[in-house]
C-alpha positions as CSV (number, residue, x, y, z in Angstrom):
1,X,0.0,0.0,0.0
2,X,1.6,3.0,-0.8
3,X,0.4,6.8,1.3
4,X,2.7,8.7,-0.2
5,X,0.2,10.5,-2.1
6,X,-1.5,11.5,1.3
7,X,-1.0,15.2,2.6
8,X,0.5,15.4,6.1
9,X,-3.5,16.4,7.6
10,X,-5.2,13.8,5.6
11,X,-3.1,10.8,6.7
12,X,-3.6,12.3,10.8
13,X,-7.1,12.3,9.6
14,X,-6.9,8.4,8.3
15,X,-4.9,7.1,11.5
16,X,-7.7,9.1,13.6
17,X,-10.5,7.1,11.7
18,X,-8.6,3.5,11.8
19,X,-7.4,3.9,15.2
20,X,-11.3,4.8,16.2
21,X,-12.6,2.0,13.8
22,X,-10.2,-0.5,15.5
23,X,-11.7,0.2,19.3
24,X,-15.2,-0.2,17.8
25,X,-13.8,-3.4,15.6
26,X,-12.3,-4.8,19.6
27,X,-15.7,-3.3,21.5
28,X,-17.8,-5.7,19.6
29,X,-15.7,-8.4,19.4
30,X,-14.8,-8.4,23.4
31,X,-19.0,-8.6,22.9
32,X,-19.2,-11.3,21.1
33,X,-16.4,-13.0,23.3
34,X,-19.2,-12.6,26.3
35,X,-21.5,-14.2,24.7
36,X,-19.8,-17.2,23.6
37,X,-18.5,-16.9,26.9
38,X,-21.8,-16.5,28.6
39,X,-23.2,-19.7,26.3
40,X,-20.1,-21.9,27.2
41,X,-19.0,-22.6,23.4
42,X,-15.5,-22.2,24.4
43,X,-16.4,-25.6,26.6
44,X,-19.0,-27.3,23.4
45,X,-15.8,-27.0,21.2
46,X,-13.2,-28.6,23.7
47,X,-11.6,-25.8,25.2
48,X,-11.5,-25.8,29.3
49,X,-10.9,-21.9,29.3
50,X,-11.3,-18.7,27.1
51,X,-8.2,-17.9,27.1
52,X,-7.3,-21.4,24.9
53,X,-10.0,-21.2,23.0
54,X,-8.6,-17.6,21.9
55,X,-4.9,-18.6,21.6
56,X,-5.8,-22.0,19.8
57,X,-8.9,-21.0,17.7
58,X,-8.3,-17.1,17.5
59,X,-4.7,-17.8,17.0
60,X,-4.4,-14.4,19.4
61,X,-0.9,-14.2,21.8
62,X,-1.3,-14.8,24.7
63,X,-1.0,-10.9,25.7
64,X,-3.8,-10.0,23.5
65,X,-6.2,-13.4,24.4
66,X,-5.9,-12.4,28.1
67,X,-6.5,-8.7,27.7
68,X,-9.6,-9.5,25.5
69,X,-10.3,-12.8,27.8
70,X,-10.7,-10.3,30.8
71,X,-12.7,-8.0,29.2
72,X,-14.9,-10.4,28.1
73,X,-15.3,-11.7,31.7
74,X,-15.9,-8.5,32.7
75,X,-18.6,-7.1,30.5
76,X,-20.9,-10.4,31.0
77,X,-20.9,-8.9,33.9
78,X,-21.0,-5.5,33.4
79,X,-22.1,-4.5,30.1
80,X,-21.8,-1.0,30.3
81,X,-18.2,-1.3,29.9
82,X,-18.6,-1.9,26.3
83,X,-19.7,1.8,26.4
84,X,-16.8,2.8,27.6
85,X,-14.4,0.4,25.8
86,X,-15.9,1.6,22.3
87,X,-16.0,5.2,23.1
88,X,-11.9,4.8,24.0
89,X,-13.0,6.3,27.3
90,X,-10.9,3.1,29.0
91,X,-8.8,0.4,27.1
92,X,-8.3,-3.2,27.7
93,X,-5.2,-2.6,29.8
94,X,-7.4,-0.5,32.0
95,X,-10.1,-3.2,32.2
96,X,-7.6,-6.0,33.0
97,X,-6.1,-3.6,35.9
98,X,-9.4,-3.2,37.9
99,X,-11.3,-6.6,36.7
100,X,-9.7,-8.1,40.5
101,X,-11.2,-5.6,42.1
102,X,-14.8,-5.1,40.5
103,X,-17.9,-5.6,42.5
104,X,-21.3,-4.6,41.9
105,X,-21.4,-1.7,44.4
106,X,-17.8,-0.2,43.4
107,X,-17.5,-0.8,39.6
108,X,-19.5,2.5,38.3
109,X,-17.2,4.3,40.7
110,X,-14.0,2.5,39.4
111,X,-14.5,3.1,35.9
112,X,-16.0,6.7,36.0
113,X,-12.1,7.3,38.0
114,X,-10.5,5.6,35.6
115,X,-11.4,7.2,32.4
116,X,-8.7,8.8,30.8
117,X,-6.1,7.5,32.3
118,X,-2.9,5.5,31.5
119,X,-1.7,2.3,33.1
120,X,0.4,3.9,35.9
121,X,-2.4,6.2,36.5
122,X,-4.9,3.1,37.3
123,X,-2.2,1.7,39.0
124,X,-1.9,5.0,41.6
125,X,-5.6,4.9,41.7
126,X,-5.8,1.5,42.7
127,X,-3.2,2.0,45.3
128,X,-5.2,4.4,46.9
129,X,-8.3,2.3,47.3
130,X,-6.7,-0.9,47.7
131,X,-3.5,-0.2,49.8
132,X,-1.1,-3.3,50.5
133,X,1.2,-3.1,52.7
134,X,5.3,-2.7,52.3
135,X,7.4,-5.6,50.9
136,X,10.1,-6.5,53.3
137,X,14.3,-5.7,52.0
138,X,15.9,-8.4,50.7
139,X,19.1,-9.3,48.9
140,X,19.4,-12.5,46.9
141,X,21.7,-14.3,44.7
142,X,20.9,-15.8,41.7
143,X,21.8,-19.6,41.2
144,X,24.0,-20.4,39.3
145,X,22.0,-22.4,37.4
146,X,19.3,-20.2,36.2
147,X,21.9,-18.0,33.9
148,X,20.8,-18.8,30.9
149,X,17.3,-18.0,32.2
150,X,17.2,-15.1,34.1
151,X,14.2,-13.7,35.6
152,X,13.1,-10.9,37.6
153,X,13.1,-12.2,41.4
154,X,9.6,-12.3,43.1
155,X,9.8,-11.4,46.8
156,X,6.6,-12.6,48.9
157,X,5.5,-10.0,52.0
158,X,5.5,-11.6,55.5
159,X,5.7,-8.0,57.4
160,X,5.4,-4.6,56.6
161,X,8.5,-2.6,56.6
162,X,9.4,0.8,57.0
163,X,9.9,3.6,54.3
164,X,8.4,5.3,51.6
165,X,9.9,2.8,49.0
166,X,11.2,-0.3,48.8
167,X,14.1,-1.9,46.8
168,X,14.2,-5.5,46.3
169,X,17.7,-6.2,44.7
170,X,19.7,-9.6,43.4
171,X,23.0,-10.1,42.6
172,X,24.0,-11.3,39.3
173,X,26.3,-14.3,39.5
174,X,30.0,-13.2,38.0
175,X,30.8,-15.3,35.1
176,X,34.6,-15.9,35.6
177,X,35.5,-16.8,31.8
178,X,33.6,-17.2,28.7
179,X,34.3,-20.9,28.8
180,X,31.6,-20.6,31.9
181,X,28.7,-19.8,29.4
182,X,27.0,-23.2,28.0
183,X,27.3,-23.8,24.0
184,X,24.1,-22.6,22.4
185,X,22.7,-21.1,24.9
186,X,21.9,-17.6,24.4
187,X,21.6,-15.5,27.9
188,X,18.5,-12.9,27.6
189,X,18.9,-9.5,28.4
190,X,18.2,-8.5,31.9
191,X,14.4,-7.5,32.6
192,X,13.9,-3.4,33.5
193,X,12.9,-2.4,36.6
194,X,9.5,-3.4,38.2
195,X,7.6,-0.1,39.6
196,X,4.4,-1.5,41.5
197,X,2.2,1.4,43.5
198,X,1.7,0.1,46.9
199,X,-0.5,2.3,48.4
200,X,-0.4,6.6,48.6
201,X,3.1,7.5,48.3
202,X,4.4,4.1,48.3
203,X,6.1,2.2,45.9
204,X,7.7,-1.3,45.4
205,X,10.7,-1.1,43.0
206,X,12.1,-4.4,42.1
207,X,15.6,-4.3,39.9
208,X,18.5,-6.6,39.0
209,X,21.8,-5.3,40.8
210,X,25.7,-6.3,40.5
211,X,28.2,-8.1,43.1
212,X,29.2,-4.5,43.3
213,X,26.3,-2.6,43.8
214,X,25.2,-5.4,46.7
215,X,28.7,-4.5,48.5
216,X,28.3,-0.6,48.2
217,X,24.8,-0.7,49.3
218,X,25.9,-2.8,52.5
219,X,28.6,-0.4,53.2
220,X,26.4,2.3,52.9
221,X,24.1,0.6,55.2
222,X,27.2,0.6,57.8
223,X,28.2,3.9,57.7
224,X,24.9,5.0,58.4
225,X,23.9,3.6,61.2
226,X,24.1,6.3,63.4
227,X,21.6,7.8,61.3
228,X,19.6,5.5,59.9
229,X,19.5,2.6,62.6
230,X,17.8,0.2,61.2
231,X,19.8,0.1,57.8
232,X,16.5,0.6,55.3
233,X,17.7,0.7,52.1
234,X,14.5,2.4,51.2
235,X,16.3,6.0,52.6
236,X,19.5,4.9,51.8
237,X,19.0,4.8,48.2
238,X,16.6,7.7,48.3
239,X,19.9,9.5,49.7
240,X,21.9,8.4,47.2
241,X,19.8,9.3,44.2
242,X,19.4,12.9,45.7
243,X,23.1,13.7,45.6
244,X,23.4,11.9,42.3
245,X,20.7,14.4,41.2
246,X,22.1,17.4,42.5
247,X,25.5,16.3,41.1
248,X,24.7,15.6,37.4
249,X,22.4,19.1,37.2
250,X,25.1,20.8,38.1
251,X,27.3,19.2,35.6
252,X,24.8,19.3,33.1
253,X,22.9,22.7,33.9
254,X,25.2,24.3,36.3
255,X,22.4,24.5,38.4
256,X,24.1,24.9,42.1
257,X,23.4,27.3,45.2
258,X,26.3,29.7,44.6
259,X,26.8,30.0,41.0
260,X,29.5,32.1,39.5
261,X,29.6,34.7,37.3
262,X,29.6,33.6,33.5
263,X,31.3,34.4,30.8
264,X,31.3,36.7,27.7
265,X,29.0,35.4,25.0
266,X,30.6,35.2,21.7
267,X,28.8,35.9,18.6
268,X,30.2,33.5,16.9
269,X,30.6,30.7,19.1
270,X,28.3,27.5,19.3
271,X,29.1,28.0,23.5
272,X,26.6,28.1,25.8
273,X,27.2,30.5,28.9
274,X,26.3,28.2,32.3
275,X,24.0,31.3,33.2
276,X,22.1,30.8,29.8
277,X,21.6,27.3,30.9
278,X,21.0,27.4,34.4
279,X,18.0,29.6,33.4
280,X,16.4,27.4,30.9
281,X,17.0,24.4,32.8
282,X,14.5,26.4,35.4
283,X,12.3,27.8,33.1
284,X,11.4,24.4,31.0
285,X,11.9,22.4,34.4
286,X,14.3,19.9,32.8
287,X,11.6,18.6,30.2
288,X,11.5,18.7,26.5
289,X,9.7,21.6,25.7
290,X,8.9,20.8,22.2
291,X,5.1,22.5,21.3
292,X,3.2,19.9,18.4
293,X,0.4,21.3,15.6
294,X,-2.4,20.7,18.4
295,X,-0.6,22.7,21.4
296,X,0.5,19.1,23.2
297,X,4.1,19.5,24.7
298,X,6.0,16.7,25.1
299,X,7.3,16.8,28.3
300,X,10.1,14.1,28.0
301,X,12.7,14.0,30.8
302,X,15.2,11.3,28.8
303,X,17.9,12.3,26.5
304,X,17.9,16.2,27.0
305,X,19.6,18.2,24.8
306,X,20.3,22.0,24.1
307,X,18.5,23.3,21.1
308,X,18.8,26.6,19.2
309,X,15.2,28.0,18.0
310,X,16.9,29.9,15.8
311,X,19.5,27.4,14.0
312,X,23.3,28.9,14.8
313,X,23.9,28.5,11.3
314,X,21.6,31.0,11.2
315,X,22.7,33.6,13.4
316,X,20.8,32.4,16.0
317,X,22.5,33.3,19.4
318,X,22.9,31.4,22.7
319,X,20.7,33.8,24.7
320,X,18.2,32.8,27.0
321,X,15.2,33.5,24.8
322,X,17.1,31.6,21.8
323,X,17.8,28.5,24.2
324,X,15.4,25.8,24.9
325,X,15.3,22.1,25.8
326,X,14.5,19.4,23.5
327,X,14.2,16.0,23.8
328,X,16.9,14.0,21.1
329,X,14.3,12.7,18.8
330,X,12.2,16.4,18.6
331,X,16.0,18.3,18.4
332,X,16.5,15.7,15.7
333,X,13.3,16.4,14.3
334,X,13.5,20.3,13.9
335,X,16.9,20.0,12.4
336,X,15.3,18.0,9.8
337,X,12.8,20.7,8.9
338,X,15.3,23.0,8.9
339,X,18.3,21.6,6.6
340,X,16.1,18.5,5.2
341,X,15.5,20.9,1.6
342,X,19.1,22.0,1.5
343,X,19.3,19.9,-1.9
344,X,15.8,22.6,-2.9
345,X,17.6,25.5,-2.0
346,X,21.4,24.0,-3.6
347,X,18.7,24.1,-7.0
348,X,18.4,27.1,-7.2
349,X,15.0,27.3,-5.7
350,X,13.6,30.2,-3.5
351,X,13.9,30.5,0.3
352,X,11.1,32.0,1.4
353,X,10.0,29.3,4.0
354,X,12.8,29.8,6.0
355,X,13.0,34.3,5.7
356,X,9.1,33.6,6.5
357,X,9.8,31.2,9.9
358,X,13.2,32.8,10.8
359,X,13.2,36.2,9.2
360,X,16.6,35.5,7.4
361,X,18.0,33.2,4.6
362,X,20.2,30.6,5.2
363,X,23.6,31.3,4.4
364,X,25.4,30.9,1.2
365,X,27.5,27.8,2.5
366,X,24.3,25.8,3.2
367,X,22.4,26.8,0.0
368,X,25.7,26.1,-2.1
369,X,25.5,22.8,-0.6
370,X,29.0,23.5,1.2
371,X,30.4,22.3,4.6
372,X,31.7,24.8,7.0
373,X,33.4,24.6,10.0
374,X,33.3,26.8,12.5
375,X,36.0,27.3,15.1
376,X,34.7,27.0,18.5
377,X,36.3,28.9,21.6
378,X,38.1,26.4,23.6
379,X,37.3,27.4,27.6
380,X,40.0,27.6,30.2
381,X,38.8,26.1,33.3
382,X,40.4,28.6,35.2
383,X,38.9,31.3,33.9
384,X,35.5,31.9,32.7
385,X,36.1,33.4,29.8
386,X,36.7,32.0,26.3
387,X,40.2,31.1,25.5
């Protein structure tokens, strides 16, 4: 199938229709799944469960035949889900997230929250009305045996614990030599970190640590004890993380309580003054502050990067107003719009969509199809100004 043909507000407008016919396409088949449910077929045609009859039959994965298995379950019960589940008000992830906790008194309420909102967000809301208590620390090894097969490590609560959040970590077993790892067997990645809301202001955060880690987190342990007694590694690690914080925005944004002064700015000089940055760190709050065609910012926090608003090959100036945060893929983007029609312009063709975004041409070596290099000031680090 080839869209190229499609302008850039017709093909939004196509994913917005497919997108909208595939929620109505999974409402009434989640329906249908009901009723078949509801009549027992699954059972007629020799399956002991839905969820068979939709992996086997249905040839679904086993992600998708419990999702849809769930909210099958649940809107035999409660059919004014489907409602919901067609309008997009919730999704299946949503519905498989408060299906355990459904009853006929609380599931208008639990639905009418949860509208809107994204799996952590049911998560949070669940926490609040369904609080369990902390998991207890604990530190275990992995055998030896289960290398090739490594799995995130379930820990089972026999007494609340102290702290706002818990960390559950496992050492990896050190392979000494490659000799150590069996022939064809290929050793899987190891699985992110688990985030599970607990209850208000309470997490359980699960991870896979190193020999290493295990050590510095037990001398950490020791060295605090006059502080924190009873060695939780909940407020340890919080500790930790604070300083790390503090320490890389102040490498990266020179964000500190005493700043100094900063240096000249240079007209020609892609550096940006710690001042400059210190500013827009503050002002877009460490986020991506990329605006889309509907007004949506982006927000990200990952992979922050400097970006000019008006390109440097341009003139455009490290000042505070020309500064802003982008995330890599949306500084990436931009740049794209910007120097993606070079080849145009090296044509011979005219420039006025850039003098009517930026006010100015681009210069000659970027419409000649040129390279040029610019020398940047080197700084001295005993001196704030350029070098």
């Amino acid at each position: 199938m080839i869209l190229s043909h499609l302008s850039d507000d017709e093909l939004v407008a196509v994913v917005a229709r497919l997108a909208r016919g595939e929620r109505e396409a999974t409402a009434s088949l989640v329906a249908h799944l009901a009723e078949l449910y509801g009549r027992r077929l699954h059972e007629r045609a020799g399956y002991s469960s839905l969820f068979t009859y939709c992996t086997d039959i249905l040839r679904f994965s086993d992600g998708e035949a419990y999702d849809r298995m769930r909210a099958a379950k649940v809107v035999h019960r409660y059919p004014a889900v489907l409602r919901l589940l067609s309008s997009g008000q919730v999704n299946l992830t949503t519905i498989r997230l408060l299906a355990p906790h459904l009853t006929r008194r609380n599931h208008e309420e639990l639905f009418a929250a949860a509208c809107g909102m994204r799996k952590r967000q049911v998560q949070e809301l669940l926490a609040r009305r369904f609080p369990k208590p902390d998991v207890p620390f604990s530190v275990r090894k992995l055998p030896d045996r289960d290398v090739a097969a490594r799995a995130a490590p379930t820990v089972v609560p026999t007494a609340p614990a102290t702290g706002a959040t818990t960390v559950v970590t496992t050492a990896v077993p050190a392979l000494s030599s490659a000799t150590d790892i069996p022939d064809r067997v290929a050793i899987p990645p190891v699985p992110p970190a688990l985030v599970q809301p607990l209850a208000p202001e309470r997490y359980r955060i699960t991870f896979t640590a190193s020999t290493e880690t295990r050590e510095m987190l037990e001398c950490a342990q020791g060295l605090l004890r006059h502080a924190v007694p009873s060695g939780d590694a909940a407020e340890i690690v919080g500790r930790a993380l604070r300083l790390l914080v503090e320490d890389l925005v102040k490498q990266k944004y020179a964000v500190t309580c005493r700043p100094r002064a900063s240096g000249t700015l240079v007209d020609d000089s892609r550096y940006i003054p710690a001042e400059v940055k210190r500013r827009v760190y503050v002002r877009d709050r460490g986020r991506c502050a990329f605006i889309g065609s509907d007004g949506h910012r982006c927000g990200e926090r990952a992979f922050i990067e400097f970006h000019h608003v008006i390109p440097y090959a341009m003139g455009g100036r490290a000042t505070v107003e020309n500064i802003q945060l982008r995330c890599r893929a949306h500084n990436g983007y931009e740049a794209a719009v910007v120097y993606g029609p070079i080849k145009r312009y090296a044509a011979g063709e005219a420039v006025k969509e850039q003098t009517a975004v930026y006010g100015c041409v681009m210069p000659d070596a970027f419409r000649s199809g040129t390279k040029r290099t610019v020398q940047v000031p080197r700084m001295d680090r005993s001196s704030s100004a350029p070098s």
